[in-house]
C-alpha positions as CSV (number, residue, x, y, z in Angstrom):
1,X,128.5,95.5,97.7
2,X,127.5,91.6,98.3
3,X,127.1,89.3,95.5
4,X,123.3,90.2,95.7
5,X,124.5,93.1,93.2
6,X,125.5,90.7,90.3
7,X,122.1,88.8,90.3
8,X,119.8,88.9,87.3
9,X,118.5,91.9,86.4
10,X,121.4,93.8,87.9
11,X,119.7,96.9,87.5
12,X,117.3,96.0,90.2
13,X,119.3,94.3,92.6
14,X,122.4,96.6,92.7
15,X,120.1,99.4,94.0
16,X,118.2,96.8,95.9
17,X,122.0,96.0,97.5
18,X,123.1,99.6,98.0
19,X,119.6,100.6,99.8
20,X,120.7,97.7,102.1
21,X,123.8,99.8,103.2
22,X,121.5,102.5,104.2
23,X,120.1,102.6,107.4
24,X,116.5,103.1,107.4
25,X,114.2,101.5,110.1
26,X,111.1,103.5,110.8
27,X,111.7,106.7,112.8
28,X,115.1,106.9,111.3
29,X,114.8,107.8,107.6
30,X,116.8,110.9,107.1
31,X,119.9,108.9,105.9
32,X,117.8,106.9,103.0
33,X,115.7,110.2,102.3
34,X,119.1,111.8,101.7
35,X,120.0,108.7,99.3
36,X,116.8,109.8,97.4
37,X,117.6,113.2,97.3
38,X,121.4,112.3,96.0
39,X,120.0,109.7,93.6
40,X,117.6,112.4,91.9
41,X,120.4,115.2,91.6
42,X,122.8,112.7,90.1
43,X,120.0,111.7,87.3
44,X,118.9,115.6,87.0
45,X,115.5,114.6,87.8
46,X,113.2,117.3,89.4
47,X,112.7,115.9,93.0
48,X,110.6,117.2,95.9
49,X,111.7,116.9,99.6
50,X,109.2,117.7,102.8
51,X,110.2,117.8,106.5
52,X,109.4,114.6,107.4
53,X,111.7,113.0,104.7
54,X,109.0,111.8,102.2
55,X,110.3,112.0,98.9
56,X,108.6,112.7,94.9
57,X,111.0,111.8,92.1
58,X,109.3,113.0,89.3
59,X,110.3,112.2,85.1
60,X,109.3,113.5,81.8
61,X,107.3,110.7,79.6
62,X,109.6,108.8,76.9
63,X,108.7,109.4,73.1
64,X,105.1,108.4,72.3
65,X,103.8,108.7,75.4
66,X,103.9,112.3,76.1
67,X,100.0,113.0,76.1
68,X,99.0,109.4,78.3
69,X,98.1,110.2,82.1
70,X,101.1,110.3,84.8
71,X,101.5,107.1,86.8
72,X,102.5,107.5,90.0
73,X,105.0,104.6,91.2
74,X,104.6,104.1,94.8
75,X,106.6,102.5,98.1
76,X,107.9,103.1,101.4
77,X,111.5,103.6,102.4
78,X,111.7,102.4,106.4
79,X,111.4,98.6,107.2
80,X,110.4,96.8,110.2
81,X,113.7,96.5,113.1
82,X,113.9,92.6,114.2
83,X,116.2,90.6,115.0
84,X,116.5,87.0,115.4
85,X,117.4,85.3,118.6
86,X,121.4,86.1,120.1
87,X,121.3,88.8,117.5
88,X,122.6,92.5,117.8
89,X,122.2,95.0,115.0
90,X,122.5,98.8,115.1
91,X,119.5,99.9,112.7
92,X,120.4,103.0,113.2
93,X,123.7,103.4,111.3
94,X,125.0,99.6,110.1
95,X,124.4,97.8,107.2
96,X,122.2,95.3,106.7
97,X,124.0,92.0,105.5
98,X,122.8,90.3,102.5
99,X,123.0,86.7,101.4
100,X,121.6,84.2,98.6
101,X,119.9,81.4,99.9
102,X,119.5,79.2,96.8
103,X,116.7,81.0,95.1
104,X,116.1,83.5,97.5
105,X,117.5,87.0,99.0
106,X,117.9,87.1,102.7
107,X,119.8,88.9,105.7
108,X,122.1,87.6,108.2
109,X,119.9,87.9,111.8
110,X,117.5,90.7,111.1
111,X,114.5,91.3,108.8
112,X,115.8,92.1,105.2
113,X,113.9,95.1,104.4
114,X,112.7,93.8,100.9
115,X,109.6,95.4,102.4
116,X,109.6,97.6,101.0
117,X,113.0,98.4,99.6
118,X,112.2,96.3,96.1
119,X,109.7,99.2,95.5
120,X,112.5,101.6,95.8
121,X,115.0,99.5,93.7
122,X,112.7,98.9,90.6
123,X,111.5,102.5,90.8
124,X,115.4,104.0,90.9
125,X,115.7,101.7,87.8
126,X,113.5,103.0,85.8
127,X,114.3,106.3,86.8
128,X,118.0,105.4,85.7
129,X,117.0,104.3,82.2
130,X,117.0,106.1,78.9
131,X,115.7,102.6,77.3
132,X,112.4,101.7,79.5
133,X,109.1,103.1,77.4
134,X,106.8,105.3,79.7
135,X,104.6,107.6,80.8
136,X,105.3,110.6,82.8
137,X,106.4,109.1,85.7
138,X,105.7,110.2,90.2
139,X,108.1,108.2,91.8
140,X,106.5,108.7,95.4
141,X,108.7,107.3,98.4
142,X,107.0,107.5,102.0
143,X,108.4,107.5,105.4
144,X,107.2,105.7,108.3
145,X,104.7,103.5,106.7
146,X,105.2,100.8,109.3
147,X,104.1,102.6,112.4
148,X,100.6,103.8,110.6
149,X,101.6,105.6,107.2
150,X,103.0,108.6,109.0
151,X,104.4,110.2,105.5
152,X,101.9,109.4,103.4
153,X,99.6,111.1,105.6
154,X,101.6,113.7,106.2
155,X,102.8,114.5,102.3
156,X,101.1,117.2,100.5
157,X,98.9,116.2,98.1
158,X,99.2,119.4,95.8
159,X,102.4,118.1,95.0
160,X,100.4,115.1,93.0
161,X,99.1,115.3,89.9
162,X,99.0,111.3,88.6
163,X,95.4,109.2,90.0
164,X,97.0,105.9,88.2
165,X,98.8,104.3,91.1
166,X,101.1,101.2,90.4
167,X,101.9,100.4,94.3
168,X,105.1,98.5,94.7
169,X,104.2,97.0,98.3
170,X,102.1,93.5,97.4
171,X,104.7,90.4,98.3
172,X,102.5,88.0,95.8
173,X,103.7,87.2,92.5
174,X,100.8,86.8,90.6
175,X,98.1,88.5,92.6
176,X,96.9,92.2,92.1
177,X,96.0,93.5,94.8
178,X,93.3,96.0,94.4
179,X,91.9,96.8,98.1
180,X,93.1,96.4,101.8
181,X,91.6,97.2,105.2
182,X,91.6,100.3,107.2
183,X,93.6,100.1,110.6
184,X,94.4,102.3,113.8
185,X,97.2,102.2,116.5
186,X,96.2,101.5,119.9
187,X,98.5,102.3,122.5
188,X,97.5,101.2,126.2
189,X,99.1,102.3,129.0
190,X,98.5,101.5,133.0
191,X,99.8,103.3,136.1
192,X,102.4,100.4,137.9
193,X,102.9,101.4,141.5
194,X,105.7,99.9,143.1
195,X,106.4,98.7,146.3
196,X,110.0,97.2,147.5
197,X,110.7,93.4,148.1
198,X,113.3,91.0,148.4
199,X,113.4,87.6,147.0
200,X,114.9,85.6,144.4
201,X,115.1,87.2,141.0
202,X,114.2,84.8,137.7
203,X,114.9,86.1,134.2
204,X,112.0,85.4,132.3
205,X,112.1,84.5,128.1
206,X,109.2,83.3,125.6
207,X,110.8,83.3,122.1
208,X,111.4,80.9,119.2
209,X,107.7,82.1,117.6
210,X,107.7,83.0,114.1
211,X,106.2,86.2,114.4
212,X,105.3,87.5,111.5
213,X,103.2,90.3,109.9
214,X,100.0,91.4,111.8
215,X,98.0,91.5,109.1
216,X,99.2,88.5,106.6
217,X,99.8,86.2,109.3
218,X,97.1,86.5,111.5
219,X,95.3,83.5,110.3
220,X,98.1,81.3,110.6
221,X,97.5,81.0,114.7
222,X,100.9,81.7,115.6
223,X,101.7,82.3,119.0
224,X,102.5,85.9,120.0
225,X,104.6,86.3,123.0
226,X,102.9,89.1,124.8
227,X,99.4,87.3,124.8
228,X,101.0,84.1,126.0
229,X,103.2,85.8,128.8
230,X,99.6,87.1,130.4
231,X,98.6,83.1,130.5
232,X,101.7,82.3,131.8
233,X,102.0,84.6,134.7
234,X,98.5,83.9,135.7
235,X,99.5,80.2,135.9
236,X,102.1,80.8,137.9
237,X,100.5,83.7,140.2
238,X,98.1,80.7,141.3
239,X,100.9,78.4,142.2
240,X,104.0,81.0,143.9
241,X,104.0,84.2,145.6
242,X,105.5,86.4,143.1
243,X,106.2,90.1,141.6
244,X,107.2,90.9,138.0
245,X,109.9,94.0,138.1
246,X,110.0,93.7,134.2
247,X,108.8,93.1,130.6
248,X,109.9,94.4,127.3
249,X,108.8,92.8,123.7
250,X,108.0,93.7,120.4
251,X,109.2,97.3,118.7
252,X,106.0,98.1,116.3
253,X,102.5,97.5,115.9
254,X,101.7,95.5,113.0
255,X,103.9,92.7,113.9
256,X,103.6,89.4,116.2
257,X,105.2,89.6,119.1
258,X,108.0,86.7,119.0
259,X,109.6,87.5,122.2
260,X,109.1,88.9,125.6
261,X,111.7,88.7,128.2
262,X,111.6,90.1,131.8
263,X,112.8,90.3,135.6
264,X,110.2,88.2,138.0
265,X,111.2,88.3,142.2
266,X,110.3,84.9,143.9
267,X,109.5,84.4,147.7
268,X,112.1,82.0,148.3
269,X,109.8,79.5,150.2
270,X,107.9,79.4,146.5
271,X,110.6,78.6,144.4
272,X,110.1,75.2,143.4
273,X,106.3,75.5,143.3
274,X,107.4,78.6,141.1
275,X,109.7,76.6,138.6
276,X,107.4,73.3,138.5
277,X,104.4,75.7,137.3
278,X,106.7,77.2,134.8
279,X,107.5,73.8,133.5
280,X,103.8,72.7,133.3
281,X,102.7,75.8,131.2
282,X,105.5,75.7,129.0
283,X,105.0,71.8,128.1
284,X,101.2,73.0,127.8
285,X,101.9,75.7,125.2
286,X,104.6,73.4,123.2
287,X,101.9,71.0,123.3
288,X,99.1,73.8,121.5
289,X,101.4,75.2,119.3
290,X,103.5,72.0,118.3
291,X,102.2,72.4,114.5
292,X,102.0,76.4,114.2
293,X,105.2,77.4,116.1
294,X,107.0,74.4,116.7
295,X,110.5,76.7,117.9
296,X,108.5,77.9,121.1
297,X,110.7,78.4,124.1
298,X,109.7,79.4,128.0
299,X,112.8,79.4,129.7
300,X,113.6,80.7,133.2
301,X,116.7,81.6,134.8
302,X,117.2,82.0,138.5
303,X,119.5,85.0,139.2
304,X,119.8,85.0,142.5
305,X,118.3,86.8,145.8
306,X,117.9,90.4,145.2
307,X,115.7,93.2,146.7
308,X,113.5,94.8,144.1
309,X,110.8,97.4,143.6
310,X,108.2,95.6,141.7
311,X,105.1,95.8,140.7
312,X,102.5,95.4,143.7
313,X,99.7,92.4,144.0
314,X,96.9,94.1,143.4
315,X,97.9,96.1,139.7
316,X,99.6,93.4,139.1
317,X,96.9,90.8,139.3
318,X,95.3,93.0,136.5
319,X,97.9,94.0,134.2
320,X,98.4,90.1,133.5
321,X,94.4,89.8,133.8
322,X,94.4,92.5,130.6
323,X,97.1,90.5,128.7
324,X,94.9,87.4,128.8
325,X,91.9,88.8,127.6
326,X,92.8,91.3,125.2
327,X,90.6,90.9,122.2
328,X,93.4,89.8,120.0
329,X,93.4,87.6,117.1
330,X,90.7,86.9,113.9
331,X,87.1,88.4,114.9
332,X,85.7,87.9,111.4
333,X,86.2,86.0,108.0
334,X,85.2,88.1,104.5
335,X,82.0,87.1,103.5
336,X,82.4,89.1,100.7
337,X,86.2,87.2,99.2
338,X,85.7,83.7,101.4
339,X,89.6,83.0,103.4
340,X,90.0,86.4,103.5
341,X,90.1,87.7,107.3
342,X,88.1,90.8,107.4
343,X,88.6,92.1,111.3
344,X,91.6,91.2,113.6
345,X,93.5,92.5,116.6
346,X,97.2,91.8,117.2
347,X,99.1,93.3,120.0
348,X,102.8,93.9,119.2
349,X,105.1,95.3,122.0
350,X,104.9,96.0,125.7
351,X,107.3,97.9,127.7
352,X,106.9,97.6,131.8
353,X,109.5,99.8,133.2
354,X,109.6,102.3,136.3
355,X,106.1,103.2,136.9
356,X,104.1,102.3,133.6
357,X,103.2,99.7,131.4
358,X,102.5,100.1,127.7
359,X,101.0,98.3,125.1
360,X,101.1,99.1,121.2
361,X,98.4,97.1,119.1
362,X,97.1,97.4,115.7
363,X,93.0,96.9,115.2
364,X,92.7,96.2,111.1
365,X,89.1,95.7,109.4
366,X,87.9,95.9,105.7
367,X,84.3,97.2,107.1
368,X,84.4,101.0,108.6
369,X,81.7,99.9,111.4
370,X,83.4,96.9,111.9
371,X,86.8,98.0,112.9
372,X,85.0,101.2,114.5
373,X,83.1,98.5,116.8
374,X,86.7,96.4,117.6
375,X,88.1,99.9,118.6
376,X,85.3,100.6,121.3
377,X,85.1,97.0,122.5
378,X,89.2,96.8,123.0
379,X,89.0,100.4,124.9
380,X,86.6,99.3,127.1
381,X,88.5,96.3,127.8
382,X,91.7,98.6,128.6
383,X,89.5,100.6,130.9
384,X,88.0,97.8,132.8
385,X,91.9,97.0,133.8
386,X,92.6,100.6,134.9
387,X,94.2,101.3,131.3
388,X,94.1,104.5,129.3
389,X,94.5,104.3,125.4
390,X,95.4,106.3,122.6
391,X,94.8,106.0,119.1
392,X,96.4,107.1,116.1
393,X,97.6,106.6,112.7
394,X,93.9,105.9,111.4
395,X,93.6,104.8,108.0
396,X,90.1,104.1,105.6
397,X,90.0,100.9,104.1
398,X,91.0,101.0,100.1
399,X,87.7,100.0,98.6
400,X,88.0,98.0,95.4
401,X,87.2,100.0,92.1
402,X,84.9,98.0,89.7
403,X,85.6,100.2,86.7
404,X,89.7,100.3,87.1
405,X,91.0,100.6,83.2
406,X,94.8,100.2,85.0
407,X,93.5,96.6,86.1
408,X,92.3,95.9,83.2
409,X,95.8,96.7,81.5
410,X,97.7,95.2,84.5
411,X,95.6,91.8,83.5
412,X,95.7,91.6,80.1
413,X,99.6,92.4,80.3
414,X,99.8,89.3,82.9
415,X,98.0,87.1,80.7
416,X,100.3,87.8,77.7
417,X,103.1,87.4,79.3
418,X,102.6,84.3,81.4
419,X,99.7,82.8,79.5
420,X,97.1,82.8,82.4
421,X,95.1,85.6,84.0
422,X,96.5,86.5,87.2
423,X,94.6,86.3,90.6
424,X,92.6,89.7,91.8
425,X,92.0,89.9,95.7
426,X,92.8,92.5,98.9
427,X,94.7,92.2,101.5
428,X,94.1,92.4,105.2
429,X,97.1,94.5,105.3
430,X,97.6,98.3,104.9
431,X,98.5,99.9,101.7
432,X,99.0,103.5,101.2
433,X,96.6,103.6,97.9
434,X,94.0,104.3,101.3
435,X,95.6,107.7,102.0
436,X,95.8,108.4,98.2
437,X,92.3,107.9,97.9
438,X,91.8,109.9,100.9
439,X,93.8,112.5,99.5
440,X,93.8,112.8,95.7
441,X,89.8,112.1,95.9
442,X,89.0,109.4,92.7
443,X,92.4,107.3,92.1
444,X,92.9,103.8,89.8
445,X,95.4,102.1,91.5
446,X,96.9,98.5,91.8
447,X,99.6,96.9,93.7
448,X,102.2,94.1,92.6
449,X,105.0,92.1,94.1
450,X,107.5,89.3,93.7
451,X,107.2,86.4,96.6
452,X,108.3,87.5,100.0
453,X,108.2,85.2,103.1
454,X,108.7,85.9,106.7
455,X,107.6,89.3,106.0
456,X,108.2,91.7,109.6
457,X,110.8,89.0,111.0
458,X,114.0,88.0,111.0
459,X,113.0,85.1,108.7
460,X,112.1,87.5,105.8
461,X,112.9,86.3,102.1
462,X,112.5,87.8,98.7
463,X,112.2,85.4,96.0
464,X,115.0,86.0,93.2
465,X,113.3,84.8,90.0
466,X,110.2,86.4,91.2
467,X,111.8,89.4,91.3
468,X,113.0,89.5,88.1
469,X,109.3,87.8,86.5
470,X,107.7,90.9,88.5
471,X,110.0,93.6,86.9
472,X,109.7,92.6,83.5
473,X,106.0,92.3,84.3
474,X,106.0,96.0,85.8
475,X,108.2,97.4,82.7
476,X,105.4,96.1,80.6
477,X,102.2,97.9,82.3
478,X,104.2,100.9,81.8
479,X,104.6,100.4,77.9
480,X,100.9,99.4,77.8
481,X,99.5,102.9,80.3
482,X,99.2,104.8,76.6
């Protein structure tokens, strides 16, 4: 146990510090599904366990509350995998490593997995207590949320009974969150034919961007690393003679790519046209994104003459062609909530080895037709480039409810305790209260959060205080859901 475990309420952040020990980044969530399991046997709390991992804690209603609706309590056990820069970390089986940063909670090198692993730590509290007033309680914990809300969609829904949703997955203090845009996976993959060459063999890095989450951060105009490495190699194809051999970045969807690195083989009579255009991009991009990523690094080291099979001229020419003009970024503002985005693309890993290329993206919108239309247009694009795409993981938006009683408690409880209404808004995120409407038919849901930052990237925080305003906050809906 760190010293995260004595913090204030210890309840919380001792689970929130034991989770940490469990391994659970998404694809690999049997260990933390296990820790569910465990948790609920050792509380003799009914519990319900499918293939996939997903897991239902469910518990009886405390005295004088035993004829109010369930409430379902709802997160996600896997986090995003990231590491920052010179950093190795085994998400498969080590712990994560916890410090305090004054006010905050973060990890040691790698995303923190506070999203969504505060979800699971106030929700194992309450479970815990024999002194927190409630209703009958659905403690629902997904799998694979990250990588297009795998369990949820998965999970059966007979296994349901509460339509009041509390979602634990909001990383705003202060703002309920009461709708979110619908998304879909993209994933793009080109033929690479290969031909053998000899030259001078480059390693190839763009890193130092923020990154960040696809759909929070995607109006901040950080720089992602896969977009940018299609500008830089067309820069350079004009100026050298040269073949890429290799480029790996990025290990989900809904985050921004902050690093691509790669193999690139030089004709040795273009070498120093090669490096001088490598120099001029790079100062041209620190230049742009001096304000918005300030850390960005192109770096190139020359490894020495090789022979390689790389990629030949012609794919080539439009794989990095595709890069550059993939329809990535904001496409439209809310009209309806003005600064919230409405439709965006981000692309978020790339992997060109042997005799493929792929490309993982995530298209997000608030408007069915609008995100329909993104889907066909970035297809089409794929296609024009000799690409193939598949889609999965689609999700409806979460449509806000204008006659929400739980609202209406989860404001009126806000106000009383922090003596001003709280703000009401969506998110151009996804939240699994989309698959529970798509599921359990007519739901009231909501979904809170302490402050997070950095969210998706090795720079992720959790706010302490926050933390502990948001669980007193959440302890008191419960009391008031009679």
């Amino acid at each position: 146990m760190s010293d995260v475990s004595m913090l204030n309420p210890k309840c919380v952040f001792q689970y929130f510090d034991e989770l940490s020990a469990v391994p659970r980044s998404s694809r690999h969530n049997e260990k933390i599904s296990q820790y569910l399991v465990d948790f609920a046997k050792e509380h003799g709390l009914e519990y319900y366990q499918d293939k996939m991992g997903n897991v239902i804690i469910y518990k009886g209603a405390t005295v004088g509350y035993e004829t109010a609706e369930p409430v379902m309590l709802q997160g996600h056990m896997d986090m995003v995998a990231a590491t920052a820069e010179g950093v190795e970390h085994d998400f498969e089986n080590d712990p994560l490593e916890l410090y305090i940063d004054g006010e905050w909670i973060t990890a040691n090198g790698t995303t923190l997995g506070a999203d969504n692993g505060i979800a699971i730590a106030m929700s194992l509290a309450l479970l815990a207590s024999d002194t927190i007033d409630h209703p009958a309680l659905e403690v629902v914990i997904t799998v694979d949320e990250e990588i297009g809300m795998l369990g949820a969609e998965a999970l059966d829904a007979s296994k349901i009974s509460a339509h009041r949703i509390i979602n634990i997955d909001s990383e705003e203090e202060g703002v309920i969150t009461v709708g979110c845009a619908g998304a879909v996976d993209m994933m793009t993959y080109f033929d690479t034919p290969r031909v053998a060459k000899s030259g001078v063999c480059y390693r190839y890095t763009i890193d130092g961007l923020q990154g960040g989450h696809s759909g929070n951060d995607i109006n901040l105009e950080r720089g992602n690393a896969i977009d940018l490495t299609g500008r830089v190699m067309l820069n350079c194809m004009d100026a050298a003679k040269l073949n890429v051999i290799s480029l790996t970045g990025g290990n989900v969807t809904n985050a921004i790519c902050n690093k691509v690195t790669g193999e690139i083989l030089v004709q040795p009579e273009d070498c120093i046209a090669f490096e001088k255009a490598m120099r001029l991009i790079a100062a041209e991009l620190k230049a742009e994104y001096e304000i918005s990523d300030p850390g960005l690094r192109i770096a190139m080291e020359k490894m020495g003459e090789m022979e390689a099979e790389v990629v030949d001229d012609e794919c080539q020419e439009r794989l990095m062609k595709y890069l550059f003009v993939i329809p990535t970024g904001v496409h439209h503002m809310s009209s309806a909530l003005p600064g919230m985005v409405e439709t965006s693309m981000s692309i978020g890993m790339i992997r060109l080895e042997g005799d493929t290329m792929m490309t993982g993206a995530m298209i997000r919108s608030s408007v069915e037709s609008r995100r329909a239309n993104l889907k066909q247009r970035a297809e089409m694009v794929a296609e024009a480039y000799g690409g193939r795409c598949e889609f999965s993981g689609e999700y409806g938006a979460w449509e806000f409810n204008n006659h929400s009683e739980l609202l209406e408690i989860c404001k009126d409880t806000y106000k009383l305790h922090f003596g001003r209404d709280p703000e009401v808004g969506a998110v151009h995120a996804g939240l699994e209260c989309g698959k529970w409407a798509e599921k359990l038919g007519t739901i009231d849901a909501v979904s809170i959060g302490p402050d997070m930052t950095g969210v998706h990237s090795p720079n992720e925080k959790v706010s302490i205080p926050s933390t502990a305003r948001t669980w007193e906050y959440l302890k008191a809906i419960l009391a008031a859901c009679k």
